[in-house]
KEKE-3310 file (N, C-alpha, C; in steps of 0.2 Angstrom, whole numbers, plus 5000, padded with zeros to 4 digits):
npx = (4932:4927:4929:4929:4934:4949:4965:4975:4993:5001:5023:5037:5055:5070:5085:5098:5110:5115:5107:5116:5118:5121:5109:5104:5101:5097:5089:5079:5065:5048:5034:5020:5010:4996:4984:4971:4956:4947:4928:4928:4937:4952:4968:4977:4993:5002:5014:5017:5029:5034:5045:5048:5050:5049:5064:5067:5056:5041:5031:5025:5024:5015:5007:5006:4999:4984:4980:4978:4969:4956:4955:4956:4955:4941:4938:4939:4928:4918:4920:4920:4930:4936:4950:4968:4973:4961:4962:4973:4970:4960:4966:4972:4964:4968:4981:4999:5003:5011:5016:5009:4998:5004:5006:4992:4987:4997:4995:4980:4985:4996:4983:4977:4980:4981:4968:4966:4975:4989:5007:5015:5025:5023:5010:5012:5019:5034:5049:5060:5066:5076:5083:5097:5106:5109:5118:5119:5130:5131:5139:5151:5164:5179:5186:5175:5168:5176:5177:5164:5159:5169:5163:5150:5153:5156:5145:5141:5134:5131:5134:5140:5132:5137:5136:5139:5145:5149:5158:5163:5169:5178:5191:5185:5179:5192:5201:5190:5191:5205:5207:5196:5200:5190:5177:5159:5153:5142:5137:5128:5121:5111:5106:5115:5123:5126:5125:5136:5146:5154:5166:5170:5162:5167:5175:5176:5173:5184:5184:5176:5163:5147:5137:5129:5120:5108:5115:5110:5096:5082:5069:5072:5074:5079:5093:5100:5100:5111:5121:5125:5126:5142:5148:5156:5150:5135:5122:5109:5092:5084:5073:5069:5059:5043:5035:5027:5024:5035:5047:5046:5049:5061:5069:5068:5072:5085:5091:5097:5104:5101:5087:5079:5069:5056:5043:5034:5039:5033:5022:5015:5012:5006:5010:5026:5026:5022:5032:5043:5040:5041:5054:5062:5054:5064:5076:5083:5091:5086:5081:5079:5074:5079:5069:5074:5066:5055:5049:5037:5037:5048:5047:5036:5045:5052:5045:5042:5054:5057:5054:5058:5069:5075:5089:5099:5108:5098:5092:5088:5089:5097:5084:5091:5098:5095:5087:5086:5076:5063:5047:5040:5037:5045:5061:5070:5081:5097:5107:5123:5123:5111:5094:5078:5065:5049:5037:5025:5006:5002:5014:5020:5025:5022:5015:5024:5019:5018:5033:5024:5018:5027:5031:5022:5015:5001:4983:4972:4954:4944:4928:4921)
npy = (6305:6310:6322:6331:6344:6357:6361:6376:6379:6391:6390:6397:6394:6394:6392:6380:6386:6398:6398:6399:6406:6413:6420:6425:6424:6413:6411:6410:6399:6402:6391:6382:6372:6358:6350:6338:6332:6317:6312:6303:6304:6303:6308:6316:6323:6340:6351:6366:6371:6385:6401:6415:6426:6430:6424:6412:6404:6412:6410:6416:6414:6421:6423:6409:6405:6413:6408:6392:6396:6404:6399:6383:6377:6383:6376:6360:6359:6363:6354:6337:6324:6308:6302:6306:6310:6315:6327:6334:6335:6342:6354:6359:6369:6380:6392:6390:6391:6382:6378:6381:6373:6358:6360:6356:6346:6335:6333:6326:6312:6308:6306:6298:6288:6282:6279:6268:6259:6259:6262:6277:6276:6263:6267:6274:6267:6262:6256:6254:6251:6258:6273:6281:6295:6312:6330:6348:6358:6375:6389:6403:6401:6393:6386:6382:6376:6364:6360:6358:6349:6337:6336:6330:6318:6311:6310:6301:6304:6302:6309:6325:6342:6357:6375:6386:6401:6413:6420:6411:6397:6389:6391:6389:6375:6368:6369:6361:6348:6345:6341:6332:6318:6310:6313:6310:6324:6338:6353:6368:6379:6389:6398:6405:6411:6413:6413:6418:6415:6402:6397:6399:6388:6378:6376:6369:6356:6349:6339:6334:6332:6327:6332:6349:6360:6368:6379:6389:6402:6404:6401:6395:6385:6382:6390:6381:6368:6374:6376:6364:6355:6360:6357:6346:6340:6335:6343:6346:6350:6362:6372:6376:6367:6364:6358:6343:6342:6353:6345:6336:6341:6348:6336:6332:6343:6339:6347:6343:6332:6326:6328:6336:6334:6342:6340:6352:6362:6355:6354:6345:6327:6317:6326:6322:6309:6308:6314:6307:6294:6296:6299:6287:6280:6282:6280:6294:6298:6303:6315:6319:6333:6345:6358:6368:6361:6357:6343:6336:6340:6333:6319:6316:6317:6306:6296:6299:6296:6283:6277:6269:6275:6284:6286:6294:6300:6310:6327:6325:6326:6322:6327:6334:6341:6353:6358:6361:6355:6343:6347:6334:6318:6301:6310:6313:6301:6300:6285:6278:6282:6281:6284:6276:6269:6272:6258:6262:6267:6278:6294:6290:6296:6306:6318:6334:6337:6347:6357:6362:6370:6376:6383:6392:6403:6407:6402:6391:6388:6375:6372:6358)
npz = (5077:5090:5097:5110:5117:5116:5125:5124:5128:5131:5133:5140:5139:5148:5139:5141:5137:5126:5109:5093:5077:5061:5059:5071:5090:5100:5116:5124:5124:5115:5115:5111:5118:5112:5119:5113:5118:5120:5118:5128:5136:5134:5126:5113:5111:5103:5097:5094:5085:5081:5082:5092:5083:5066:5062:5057:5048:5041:5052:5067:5086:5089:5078:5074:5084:5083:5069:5074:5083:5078:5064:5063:5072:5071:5062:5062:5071:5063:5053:5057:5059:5055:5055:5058:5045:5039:5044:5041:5026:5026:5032:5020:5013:5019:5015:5017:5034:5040:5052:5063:5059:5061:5072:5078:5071:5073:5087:5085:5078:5090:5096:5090:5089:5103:5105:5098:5102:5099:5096:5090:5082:5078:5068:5059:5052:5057:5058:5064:5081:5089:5086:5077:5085:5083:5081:5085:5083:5089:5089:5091:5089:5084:5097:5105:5098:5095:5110:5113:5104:5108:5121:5115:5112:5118:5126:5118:5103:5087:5076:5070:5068:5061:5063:5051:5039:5029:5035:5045:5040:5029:5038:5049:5047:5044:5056:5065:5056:5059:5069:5071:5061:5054:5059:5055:5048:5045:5036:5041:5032:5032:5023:5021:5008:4991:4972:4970:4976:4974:4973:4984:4993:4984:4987:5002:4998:5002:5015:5015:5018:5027:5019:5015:5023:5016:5008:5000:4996:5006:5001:4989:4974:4961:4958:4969:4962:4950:4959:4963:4954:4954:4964:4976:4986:4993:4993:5005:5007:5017:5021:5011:5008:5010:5008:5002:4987:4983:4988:4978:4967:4969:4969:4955:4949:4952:4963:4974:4986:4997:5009:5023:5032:5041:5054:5058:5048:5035:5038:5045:5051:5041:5028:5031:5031:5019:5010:5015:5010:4995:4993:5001:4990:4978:4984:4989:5002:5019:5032:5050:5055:5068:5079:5088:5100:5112:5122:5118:5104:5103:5103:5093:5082:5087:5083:5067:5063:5067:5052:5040:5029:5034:5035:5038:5055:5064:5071:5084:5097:5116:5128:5140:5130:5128:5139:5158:5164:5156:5148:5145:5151:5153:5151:5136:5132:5127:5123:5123:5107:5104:5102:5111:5102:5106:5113:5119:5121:5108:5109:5118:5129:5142:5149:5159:5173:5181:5176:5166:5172:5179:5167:5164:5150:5146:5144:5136:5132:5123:5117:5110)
capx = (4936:4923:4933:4927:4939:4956:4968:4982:4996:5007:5025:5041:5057:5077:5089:5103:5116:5111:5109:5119:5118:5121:5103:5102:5103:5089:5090:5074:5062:5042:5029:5013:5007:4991:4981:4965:4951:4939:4923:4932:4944:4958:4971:4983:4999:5008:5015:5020:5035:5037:5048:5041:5050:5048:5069:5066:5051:5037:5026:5028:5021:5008:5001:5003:4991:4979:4978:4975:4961:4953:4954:4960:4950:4934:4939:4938:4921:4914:4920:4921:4934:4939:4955:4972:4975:4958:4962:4978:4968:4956:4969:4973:4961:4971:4988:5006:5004:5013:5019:5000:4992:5008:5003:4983:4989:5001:4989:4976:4991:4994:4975:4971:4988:4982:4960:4969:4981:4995:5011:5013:5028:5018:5004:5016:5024:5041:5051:5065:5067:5082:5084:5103:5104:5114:5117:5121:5134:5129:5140:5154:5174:5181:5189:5171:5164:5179:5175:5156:5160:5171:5157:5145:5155:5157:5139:5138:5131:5135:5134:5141:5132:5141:5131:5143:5143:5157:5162:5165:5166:5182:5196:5182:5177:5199:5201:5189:5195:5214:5207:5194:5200:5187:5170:5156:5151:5137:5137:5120:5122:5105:5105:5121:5127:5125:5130:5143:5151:5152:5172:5170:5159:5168:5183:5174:5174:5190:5182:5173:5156:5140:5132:5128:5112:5103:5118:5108:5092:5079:5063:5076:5078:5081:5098:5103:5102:5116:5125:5125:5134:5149:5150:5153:5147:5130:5117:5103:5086:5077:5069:5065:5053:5038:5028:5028:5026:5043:5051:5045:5050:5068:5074:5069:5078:5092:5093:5098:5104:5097:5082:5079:5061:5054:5036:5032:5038:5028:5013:5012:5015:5002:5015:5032:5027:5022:5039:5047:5036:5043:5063:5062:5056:5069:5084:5085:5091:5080:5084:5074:5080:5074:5069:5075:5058:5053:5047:5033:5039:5054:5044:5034:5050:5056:5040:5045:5065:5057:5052:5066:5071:5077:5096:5105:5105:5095:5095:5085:5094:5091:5081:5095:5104:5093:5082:5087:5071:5060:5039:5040:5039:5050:5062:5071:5090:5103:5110:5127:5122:5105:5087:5072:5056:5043:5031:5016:5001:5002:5020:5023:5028:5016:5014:5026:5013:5025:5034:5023:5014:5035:5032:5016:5013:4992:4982:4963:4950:4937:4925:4917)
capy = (6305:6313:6327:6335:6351:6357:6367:6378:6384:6394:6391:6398:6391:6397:6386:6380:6390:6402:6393:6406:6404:6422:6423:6428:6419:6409:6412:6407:6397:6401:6389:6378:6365:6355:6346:6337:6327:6315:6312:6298:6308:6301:6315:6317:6330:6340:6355:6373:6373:6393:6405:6423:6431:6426:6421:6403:6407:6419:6411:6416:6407:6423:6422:6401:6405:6414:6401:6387:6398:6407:6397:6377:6376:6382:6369:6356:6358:6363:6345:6330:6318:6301:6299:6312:6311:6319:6336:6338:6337:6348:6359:6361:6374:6388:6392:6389:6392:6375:6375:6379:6365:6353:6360:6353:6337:6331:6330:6321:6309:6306:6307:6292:6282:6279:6276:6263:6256:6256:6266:6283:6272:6259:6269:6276:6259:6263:6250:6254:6249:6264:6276:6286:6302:6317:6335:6355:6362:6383:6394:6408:6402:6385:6386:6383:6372:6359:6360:6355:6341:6334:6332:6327:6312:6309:6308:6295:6307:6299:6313:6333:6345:6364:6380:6390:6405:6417:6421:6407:6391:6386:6391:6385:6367:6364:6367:6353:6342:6343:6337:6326:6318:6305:6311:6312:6331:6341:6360:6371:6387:6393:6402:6412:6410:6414:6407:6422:6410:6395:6395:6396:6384:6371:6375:6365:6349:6345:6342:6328:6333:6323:6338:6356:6360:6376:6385:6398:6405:6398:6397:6392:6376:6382:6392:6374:6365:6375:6375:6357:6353:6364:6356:6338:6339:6334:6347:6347:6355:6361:6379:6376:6361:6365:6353:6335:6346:6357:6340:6333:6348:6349:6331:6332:6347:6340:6353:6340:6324:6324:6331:6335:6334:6344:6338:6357:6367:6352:6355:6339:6319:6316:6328:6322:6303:6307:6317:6301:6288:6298:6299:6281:6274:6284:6279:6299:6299:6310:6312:6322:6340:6348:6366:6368:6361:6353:6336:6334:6338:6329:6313:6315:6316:6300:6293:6298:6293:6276:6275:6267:6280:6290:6283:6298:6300:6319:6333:6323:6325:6321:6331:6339:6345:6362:6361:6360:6351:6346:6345:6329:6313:6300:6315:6307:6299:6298:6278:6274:6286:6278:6283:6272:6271:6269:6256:6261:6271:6288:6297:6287:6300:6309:6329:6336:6343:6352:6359:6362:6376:6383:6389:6393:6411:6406:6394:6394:6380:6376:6366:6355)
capz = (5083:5095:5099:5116:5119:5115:5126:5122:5133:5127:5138:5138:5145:5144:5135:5144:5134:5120:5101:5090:5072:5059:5060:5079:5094:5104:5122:5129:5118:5117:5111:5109:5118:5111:5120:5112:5122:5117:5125:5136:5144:5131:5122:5111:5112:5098:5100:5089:5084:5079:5085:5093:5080:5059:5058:5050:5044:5042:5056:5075:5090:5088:5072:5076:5089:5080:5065:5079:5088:5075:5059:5063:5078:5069:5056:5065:5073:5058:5050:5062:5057:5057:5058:5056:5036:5035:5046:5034:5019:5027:5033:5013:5011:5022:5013:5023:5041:5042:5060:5065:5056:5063:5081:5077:5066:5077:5095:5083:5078:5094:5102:5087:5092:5109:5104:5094:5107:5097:5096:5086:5076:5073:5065:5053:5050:5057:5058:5070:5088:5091:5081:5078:5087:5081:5088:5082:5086:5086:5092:5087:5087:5084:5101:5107:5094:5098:5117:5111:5101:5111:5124:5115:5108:5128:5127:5111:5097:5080:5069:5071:5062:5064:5059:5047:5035:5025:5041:5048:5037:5029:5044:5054:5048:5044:5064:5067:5053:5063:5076:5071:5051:5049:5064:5053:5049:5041:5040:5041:5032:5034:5018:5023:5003:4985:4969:4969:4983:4969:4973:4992:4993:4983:4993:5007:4998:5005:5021:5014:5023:5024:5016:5016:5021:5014:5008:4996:4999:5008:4997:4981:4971:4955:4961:4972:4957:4949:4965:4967:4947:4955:4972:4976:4994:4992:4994:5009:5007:5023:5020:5004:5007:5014:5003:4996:4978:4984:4988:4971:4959:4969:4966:4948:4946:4954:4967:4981:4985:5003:5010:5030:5033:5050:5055:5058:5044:5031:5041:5050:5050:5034:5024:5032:5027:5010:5007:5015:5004:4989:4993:4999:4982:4975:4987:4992:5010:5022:5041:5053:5059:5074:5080:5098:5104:5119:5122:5114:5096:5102:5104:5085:5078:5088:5079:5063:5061:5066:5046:5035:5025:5039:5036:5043:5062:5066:5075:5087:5105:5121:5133:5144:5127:5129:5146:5164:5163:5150:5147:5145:5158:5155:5148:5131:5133:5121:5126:5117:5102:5101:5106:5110:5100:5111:5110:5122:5112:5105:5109:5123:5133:5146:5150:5164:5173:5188:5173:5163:5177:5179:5162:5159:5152:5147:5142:5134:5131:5117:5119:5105)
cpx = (4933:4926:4930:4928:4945:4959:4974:4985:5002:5013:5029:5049:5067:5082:5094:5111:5112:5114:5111:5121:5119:5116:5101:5104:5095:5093:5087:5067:5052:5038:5021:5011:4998:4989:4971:4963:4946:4936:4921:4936:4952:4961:4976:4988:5002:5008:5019:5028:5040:5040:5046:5044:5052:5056:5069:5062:5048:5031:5031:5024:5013:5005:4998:4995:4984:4975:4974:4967:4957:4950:4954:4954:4942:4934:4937:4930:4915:4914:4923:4927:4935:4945:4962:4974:4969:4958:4970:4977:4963:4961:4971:4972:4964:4979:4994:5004:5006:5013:5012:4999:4997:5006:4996:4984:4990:4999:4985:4980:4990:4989:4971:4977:4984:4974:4965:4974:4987:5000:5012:5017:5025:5013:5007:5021:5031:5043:5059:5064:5069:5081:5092:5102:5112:5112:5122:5124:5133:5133:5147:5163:5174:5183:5181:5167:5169:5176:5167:5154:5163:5165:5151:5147:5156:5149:5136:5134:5136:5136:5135:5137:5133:5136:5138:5141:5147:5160:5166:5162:5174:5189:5192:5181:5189:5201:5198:5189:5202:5211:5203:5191:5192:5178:5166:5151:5148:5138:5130:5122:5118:5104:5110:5124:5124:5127:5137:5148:5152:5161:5173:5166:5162:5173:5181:5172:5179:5188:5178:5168:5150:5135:5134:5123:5112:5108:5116:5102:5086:5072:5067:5077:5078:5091:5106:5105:5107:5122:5127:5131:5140:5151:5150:5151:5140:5126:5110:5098:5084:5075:5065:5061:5048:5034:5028:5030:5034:5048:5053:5050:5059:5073:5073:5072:5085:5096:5096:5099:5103:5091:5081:5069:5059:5046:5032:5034:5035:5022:5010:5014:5014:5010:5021:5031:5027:5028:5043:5047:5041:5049:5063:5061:5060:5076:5087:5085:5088:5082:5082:5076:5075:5075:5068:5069:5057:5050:5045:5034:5042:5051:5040:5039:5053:5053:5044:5051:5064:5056:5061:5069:5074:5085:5101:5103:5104:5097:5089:5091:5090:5088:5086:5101:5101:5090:5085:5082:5065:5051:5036:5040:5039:5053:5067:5080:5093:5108:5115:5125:5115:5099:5083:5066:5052:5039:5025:5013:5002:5012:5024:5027:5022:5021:5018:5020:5016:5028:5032:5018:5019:5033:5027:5013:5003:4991:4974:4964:4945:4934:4921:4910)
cpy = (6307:6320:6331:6341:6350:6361:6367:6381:6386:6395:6395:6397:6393:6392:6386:6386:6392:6397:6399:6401:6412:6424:6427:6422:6419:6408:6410:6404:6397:6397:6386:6373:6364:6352:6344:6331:6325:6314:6307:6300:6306:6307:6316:6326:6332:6347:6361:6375:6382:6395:6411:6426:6426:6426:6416:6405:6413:6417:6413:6412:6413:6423:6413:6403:6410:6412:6398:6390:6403:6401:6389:6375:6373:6378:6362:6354:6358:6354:6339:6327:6313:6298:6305:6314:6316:6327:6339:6339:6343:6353:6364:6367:6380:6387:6394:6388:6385:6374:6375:6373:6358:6353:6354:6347:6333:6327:6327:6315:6304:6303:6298:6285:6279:6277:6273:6258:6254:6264:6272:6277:6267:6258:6271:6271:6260:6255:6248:6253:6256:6268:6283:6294:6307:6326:6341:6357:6372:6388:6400:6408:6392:6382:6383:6376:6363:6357:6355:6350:6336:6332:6330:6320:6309:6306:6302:6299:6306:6303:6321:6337:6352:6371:6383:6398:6411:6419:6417:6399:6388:6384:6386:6376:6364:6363:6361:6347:6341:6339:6330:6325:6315:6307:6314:6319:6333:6348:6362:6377:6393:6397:6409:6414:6411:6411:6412:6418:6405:6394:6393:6391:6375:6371:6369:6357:6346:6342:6334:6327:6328:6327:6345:6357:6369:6381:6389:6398:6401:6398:6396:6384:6376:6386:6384:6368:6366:6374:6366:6354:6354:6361:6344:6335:6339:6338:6344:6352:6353:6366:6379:6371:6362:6361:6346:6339:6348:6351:6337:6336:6347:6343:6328:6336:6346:6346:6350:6332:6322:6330:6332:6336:6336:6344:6345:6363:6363:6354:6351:6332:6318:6319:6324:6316:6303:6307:6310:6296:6290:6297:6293:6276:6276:6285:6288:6299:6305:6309:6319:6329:6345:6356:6368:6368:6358:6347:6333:6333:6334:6321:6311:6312:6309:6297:6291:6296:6288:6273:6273:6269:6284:6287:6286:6301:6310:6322:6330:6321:6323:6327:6336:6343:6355:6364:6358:6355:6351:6346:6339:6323:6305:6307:6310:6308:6297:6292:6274:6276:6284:6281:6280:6274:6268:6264:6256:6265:6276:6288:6293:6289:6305:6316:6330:6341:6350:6360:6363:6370:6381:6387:6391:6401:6411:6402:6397:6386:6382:6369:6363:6353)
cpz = (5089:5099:5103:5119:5115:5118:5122:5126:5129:5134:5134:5143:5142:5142:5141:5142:5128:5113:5098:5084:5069:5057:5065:5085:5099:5111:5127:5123:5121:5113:5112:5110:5117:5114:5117:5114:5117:5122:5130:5138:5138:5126:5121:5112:5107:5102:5094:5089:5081:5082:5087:5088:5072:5057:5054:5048:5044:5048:5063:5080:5090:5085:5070:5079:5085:5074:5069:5081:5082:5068:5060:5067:5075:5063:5060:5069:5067:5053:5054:5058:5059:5059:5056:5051:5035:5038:5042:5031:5022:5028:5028:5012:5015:5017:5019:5030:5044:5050:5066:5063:5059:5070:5083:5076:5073:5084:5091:5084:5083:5098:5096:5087:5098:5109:5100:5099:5102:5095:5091:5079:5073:5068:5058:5050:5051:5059:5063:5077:5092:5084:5083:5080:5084:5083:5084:5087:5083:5089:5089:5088:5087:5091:5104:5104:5096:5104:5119:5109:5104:5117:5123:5111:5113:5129:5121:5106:5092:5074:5072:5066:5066:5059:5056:5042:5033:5030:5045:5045:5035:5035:5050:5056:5045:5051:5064:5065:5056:5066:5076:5063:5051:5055:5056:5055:5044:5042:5036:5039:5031:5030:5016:5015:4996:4980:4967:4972:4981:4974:4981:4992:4991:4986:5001:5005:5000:5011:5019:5021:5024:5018:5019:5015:5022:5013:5005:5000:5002:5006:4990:4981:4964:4958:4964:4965:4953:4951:4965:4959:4948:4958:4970:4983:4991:4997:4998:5009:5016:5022:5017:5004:5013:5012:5000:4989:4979:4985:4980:4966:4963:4967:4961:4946:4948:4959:4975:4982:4992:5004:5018:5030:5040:5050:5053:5052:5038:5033:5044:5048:5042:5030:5026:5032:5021:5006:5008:5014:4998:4989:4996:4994:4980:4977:4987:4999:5015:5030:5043:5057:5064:5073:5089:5102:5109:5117:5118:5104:5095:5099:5096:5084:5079:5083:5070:5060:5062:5058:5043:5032:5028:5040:5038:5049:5062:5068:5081:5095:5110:5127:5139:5138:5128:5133:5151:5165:5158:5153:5147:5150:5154:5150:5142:5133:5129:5123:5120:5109:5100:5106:5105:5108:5104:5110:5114:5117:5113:5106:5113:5128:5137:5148:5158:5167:5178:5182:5168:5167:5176:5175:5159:5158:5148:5146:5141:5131:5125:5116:5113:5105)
residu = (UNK:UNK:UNK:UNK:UNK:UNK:UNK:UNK:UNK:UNK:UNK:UNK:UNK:UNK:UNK:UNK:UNK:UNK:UNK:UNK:UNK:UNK:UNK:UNK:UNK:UNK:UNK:UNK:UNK:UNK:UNK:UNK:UNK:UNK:UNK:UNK:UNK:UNK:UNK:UNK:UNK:UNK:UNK:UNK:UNK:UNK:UNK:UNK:UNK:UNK:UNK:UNK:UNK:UNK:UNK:UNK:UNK:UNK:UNK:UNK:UNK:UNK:UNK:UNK:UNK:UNK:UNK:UNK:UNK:UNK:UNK:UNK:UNK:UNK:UNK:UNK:UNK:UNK:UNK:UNK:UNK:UNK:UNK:UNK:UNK:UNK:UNK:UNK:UNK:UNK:UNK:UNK:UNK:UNK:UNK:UNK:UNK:UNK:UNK:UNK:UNK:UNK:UNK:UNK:UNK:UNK:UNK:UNK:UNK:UNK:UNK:UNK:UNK:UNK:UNK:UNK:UNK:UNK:UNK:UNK:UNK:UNK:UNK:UNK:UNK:UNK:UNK:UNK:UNK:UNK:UNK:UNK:UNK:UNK:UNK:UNK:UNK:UNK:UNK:UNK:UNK:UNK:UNK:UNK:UNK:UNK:UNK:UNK:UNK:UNK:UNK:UNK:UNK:UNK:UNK:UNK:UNK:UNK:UNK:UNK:UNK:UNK:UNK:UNK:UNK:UNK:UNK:UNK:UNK:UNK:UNK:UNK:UNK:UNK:UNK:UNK:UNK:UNK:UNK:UNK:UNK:UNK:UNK:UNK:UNK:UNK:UNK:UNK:UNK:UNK:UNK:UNK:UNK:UNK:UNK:UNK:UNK:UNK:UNK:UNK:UNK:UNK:UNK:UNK:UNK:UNK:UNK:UNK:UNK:UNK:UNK:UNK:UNK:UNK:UNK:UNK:UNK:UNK:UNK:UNK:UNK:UNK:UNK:UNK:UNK:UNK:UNK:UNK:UNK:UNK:UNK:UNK:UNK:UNK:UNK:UNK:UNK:UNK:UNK:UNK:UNK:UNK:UNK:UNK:UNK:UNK:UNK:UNK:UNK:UNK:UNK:UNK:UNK:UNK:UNK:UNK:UNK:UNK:UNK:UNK:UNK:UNK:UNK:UNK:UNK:UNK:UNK:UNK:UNK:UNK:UNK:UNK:UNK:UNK:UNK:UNK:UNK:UNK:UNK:UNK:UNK:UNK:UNK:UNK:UNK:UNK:UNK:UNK:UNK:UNK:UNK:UNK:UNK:UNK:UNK:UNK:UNK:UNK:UNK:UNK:UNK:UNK:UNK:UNK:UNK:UNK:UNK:UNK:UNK:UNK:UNK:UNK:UNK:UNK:UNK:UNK:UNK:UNK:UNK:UNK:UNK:UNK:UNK:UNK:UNK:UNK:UNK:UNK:UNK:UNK:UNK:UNK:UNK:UNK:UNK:UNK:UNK:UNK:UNK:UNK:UNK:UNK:UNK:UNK:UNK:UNK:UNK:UNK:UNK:UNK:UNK:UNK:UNK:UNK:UNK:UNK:UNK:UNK:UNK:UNK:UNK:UNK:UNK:UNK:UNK:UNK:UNK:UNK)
# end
């Protein structure tokens, strides 16, 4: 791929309204723009999904950043590459630091979409036009969570999903079955659960949900598998799958009858086609769950929901559900519950660059 430099900027930028889940609450979001050049001026974007502090996982945007520049980086110079499969395999040899190596991947991705002249979805053989958009509702009373849905069903979002958890789960999701019997709804419970909670839990089949994603712990799938024989709501892995393997091992143990696949906590596109190779021969439904990120990530993820397995609408919003403005230029728009796959090369989206100064707290180069 001749890889000529890489910068990094790290921004940070405040959400419109705080995300509140009973993990914490996200108020202002810091991360990791990629850019990688070749040596005609052409370059791909991805972008580090971590948080500053290890709640979802155990990476943050600073130990992201010192994978990327210390270890990834000097990976890459050290081994040239052809095309982006082989810096995933290469990424192999470090363990986890997924949302790193997804930062790194993902700009190749891009940067080998557009020397190609062809679209990111087309590389990974999507096969959608539009793809269904859906949208998290996060916040702390029902009186709140209505108010939210309601305008986001003003905005054409086909799918609710409501964060939950002992505190706030049964009284919670009956308020907004009164009010809306049949809107399809998902609840996120982030791990908030046990199998002590086997009886609350099935108490919310009534509710007739899409799922329940990640109600026990969040590296278990022996636990879920139990959980899932009690329950008839069908059970959603997202914590617990950070691997093609973690995918494998949980839908033979029956630990799930959906899957959410997020680009950055797999470790990059490579992994989060394999996963959606494997549950598509095996008719398991997979659909794409976001991480309050900015454009960039936004724009993969369109990529990927373009594949045909991705039959439940994401957590893929549009650009003003969390920024005043985004990083991105056109910014993405939810039309009648649907967003457009791009069809120019790479992402199909270009760098705000105005924006992208608002929020710039550094930036460092490495030249190849």
């Amino acid at each position: 791929m001749k890889i000529a430099q890489v910068e990094l900027y790290i921004v940070q930028m405040p959400l419109k309204s705080p995300f509140l889940t009973h993990l914490g609450a996200v108020a202002h979001r810091e991360g990791i723009i990629v850019k990688i050049m070749d040596q005609d001026g052409c370059f791909g974007l991805g972008e580090g999904v971590a948080f500053s502090t290890p709640w979802y996982t155990e990476e943050t945007v600073a130990t992201s950043l010192h994978m990327i520049t210390d270890i990834l980086i000097p990976l890459l110079k050290k081994n040239p590459i052809q095309q982006p499969e082989e810096a995933a395999l290469l990424f192999k040899s470090i363990r986890r630091n997924h949302m790193a190596k997804a930062a790194v991947e993902t700009a190749l991705w891009d940067l080998y979409a557009k020397q190609n002249s062809s679209s990111l979805s087309a590389l990974l053989n999507g096969t959608r036009q539009v793809i269904a958009s859906g949208v998290v509702v996060a916040t702390d009373s029902a009186v709140n969570a209505l108010k939210q849905i309601e305008q986001y069903l003003e905005e054409g979002y086909q799918r609710i999903k409501v964060k939950i958890n002992p505190q706030q789960d049964y009284s919670f999701l009956a308020e907004i079955r009164k009010v809306y019997p049949k809107l399809p709804i998902m609840a996120d419970a982030n791990s908030a659960y046990t199998l002590k909670d086997i009886e609350r839990l099935k108490a919310l089949d009534e509710f007739n949900l899409l799922m329940i994603e990640q109600p026990l712990a969040h590296d278990d799938i022996i636990e879920h598998a139990v959980l899932q024989k009690e329950i008839r709501t069908p059970i959603c892995l997202d914590e617990s799958i950070v691997s093609f393997d973690d995918a494998r091992k949980a839908i033979e143990l029956g630990s799930c009858q959906v899957i959410n696949i997020k680009v950055g906590r797999v470790g990059g596109l490579y992994e989060a086609k394999q996963i959606h190779d494997y549950c598509f021969a095996r008719q398991i439904p997979v659909w794409c769950g976001g991480m309050i990120e900015f454009g960039i990530s936004r724009a993969h993820n369109i990529a990927l929901a373009s594949l045909p397995g991705f039959t439940i609408p994401g957590d893929i919003s549009a650009s003003n559900r969390f920024w005043e403005e985004d990083i991105i230029l056109p910014e993405v728009q939810v039309k009648g519950g649907f967003i457009k796959v791009p069809d120019e090369p790479g992402i199909g989206f270009s760098l705000n660059e105005k924006r992208l100064k608002e929020t710039l707290l550094s930036t460092r180069t490495f030249r190849f």
